[in-house]
N, C-alpha and C positions, 0 to 999 in steps of 0.2 A: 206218235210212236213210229219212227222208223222202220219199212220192211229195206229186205235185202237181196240184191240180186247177183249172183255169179256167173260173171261174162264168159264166152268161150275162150278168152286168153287167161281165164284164173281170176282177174280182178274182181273183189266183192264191193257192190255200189249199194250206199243208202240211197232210198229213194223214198217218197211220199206221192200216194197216186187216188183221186176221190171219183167214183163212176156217175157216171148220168148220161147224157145225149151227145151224140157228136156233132160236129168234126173233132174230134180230140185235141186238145193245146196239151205241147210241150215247152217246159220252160227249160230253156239253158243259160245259164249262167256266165257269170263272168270270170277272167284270170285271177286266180285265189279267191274268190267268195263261194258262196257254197250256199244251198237250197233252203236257208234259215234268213236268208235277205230281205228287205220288205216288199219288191218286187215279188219274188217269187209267192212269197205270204199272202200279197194281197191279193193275188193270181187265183192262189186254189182259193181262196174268201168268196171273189168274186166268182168262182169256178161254183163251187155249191151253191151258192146264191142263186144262181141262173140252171143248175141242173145239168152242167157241160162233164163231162169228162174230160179227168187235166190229172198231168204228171211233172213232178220237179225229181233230181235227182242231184248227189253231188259226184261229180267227175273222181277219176279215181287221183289222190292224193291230195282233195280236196273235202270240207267237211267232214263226216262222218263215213267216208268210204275209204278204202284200204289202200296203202303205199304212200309214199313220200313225194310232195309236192316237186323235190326239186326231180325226181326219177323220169318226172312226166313233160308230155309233149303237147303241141295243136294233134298231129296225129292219132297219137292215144286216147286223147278227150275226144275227137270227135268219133273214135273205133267205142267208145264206152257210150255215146249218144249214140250212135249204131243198133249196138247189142239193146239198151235202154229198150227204143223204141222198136225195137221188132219183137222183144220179150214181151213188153208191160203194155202195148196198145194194142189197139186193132181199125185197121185203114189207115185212110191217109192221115195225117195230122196237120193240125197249124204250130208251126213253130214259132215261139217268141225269144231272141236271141238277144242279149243284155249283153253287150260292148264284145270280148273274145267270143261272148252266145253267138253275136252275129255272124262271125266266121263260121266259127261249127255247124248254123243252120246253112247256108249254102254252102258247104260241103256236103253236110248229109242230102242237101236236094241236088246235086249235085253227082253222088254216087247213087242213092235210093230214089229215085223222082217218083218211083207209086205209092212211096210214105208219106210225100208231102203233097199237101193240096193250098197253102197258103206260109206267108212269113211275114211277123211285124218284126223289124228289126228297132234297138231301142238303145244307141250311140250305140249302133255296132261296128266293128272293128276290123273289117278283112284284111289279110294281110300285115297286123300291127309287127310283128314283127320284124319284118321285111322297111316297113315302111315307115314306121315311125320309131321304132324300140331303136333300134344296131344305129339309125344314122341320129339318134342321139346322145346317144354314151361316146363319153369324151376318148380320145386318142387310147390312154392309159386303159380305159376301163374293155375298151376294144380287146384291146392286149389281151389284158388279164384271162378275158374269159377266152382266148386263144393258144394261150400260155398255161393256165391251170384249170379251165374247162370252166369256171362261172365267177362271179361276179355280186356283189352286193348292191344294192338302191333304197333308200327310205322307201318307206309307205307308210300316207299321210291317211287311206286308211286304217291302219293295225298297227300296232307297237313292232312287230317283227317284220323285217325287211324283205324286200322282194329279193331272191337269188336266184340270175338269168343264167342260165346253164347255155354251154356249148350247144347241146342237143337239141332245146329250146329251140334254138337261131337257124341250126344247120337242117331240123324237119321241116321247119314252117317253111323253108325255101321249098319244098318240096309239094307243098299243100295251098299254093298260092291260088286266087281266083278270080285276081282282077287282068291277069297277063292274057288266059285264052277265054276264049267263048264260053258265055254263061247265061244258060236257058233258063227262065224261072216262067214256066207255062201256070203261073195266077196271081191271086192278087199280092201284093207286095207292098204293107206300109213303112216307111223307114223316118221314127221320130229323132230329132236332135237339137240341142242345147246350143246355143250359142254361144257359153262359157265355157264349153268342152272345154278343160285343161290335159283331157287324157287324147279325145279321139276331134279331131279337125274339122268345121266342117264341108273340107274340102273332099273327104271321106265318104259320105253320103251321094256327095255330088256326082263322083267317080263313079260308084256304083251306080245312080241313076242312068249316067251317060253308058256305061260300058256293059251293063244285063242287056239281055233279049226280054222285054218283058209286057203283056197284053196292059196290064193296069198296075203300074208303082209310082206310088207317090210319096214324096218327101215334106215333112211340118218341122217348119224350123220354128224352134221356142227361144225367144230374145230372154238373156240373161239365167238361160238352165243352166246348171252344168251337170256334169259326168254322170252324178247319181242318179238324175232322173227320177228321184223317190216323194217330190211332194206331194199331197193331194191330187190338186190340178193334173201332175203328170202322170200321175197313175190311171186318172181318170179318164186321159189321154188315151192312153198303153187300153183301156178297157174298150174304147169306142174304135182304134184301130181294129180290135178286137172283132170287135161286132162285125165290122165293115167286110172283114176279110171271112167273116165266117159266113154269111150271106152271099158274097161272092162264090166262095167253095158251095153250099147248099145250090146255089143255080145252075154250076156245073154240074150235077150230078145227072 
């Protein structure tokens, strides 16, 4: 059963949060999914299992939380991961970022750096906007969404299509992280597929090369793609897990 939390901008966010020991995991999710994913599921699973403290939430216009998907932005999702974790945790947290998650988590360590103490990134995504979305939408659809503010795309997830809004394209310029300097003072593991059809993995690479960072490390999976969701990769996603929360306990 869903609680609910009301941000200082008004937005009310479902969330799901289970207590036990820290460092606290926070799951963020990806561009249109929402905290009912198996990722996220098998997170708070493994989360009780182990006695950790761990929260998922859905962004606002996402899942179970309030406004319309196309209203929203990278910056509003990551002001709603903001609010999230300075309401619902306590200390630092490890954040796990699922593809646009990834962005979101280095922004939020990025503007909060005494919330976070660790990030497993899991095909995440910085910059997608910027850098993969706009320079592949054809000439016309460019237009479109310049000329009438958005645009249509299948989604080979969901029966209902993705619709990129003006706003979408023109915030995320504004919230980029791979152009200036970016400190990530611990540990940092960043898993990815090989079959990426959504995030490259030249992606990762970038981000390896371009952080400031003591211990990040990159596990490329031959023949993953996007979802990330088999056994194997979750079990993956758990021992990053481990890795980086041992790392945070010896900082302390």
């Amino acid at each position: 059963m869903s609680e609910f939390l009301t941000t200082p901008t008004g937005r009310s966010l479902a969330y799901s949060r289970c207590d036990g020991d820290g460092p606290g995991i926070v799951f963020l999710g990806g561009f249109k999914s929402d905290m009912t994913g198996t990722k996220a599921v098998f997170l708070e699973d493994w989360a009780k299992t182990n006695g950790r403290v761990f929260l998922r939430f859905d962004y606002s216009g996402h899942g179970q939380s309030s406004g319309a998907f196309t209203d929203g932005c990278i910056g509003d999702w990551a002001e709603d991961a903001m609010a999230a974790i300075k309401a619902l945790t306590t200390g630092p947290q490890i954040l796990v970022g699922s593809s646009m998650g990834g962005w979101i988590a280095l922004l939020v360590a990025r503007t909060m750096p005494d919330h976070v103490c660790g990030i497993v990134g899991v095909a995440a995504a910085p910059d997608f906007t910027e850098d993969s979305m706009w320079p592949q939408l054809t000439p016309a659809q460019q237009q479109q969404i310049l000329q009438t503010g958005q645009t249509e795309l299948p989604n080979e997830y969901d029966d209902q299509p993705y619709i990129l809004t003006r706003r979408l394209f023109e915030d995320g310029k504004t919230r980029l992280v791979l152009r200036d300097p970016l400190h990530l003072p611990f540990s940092v593991r960043l898993l990815q597929g090989t079959r990426d059809e959504a995030v490259d993995v030249s992606v990762p690479l970038r981000l390896l090369e371009h952080a400031t960072c003591p211990d990040m490390q990159l596990r490329l999976l031959k023949d993953v793609d996007h979802r990330f969701s088999t056994p194997q990769c979750l079990d993956l996603i758990a021992a990053a897990l481990e890795e980086v929360t041992t790392s945070a306990n010896a900082a302390v």
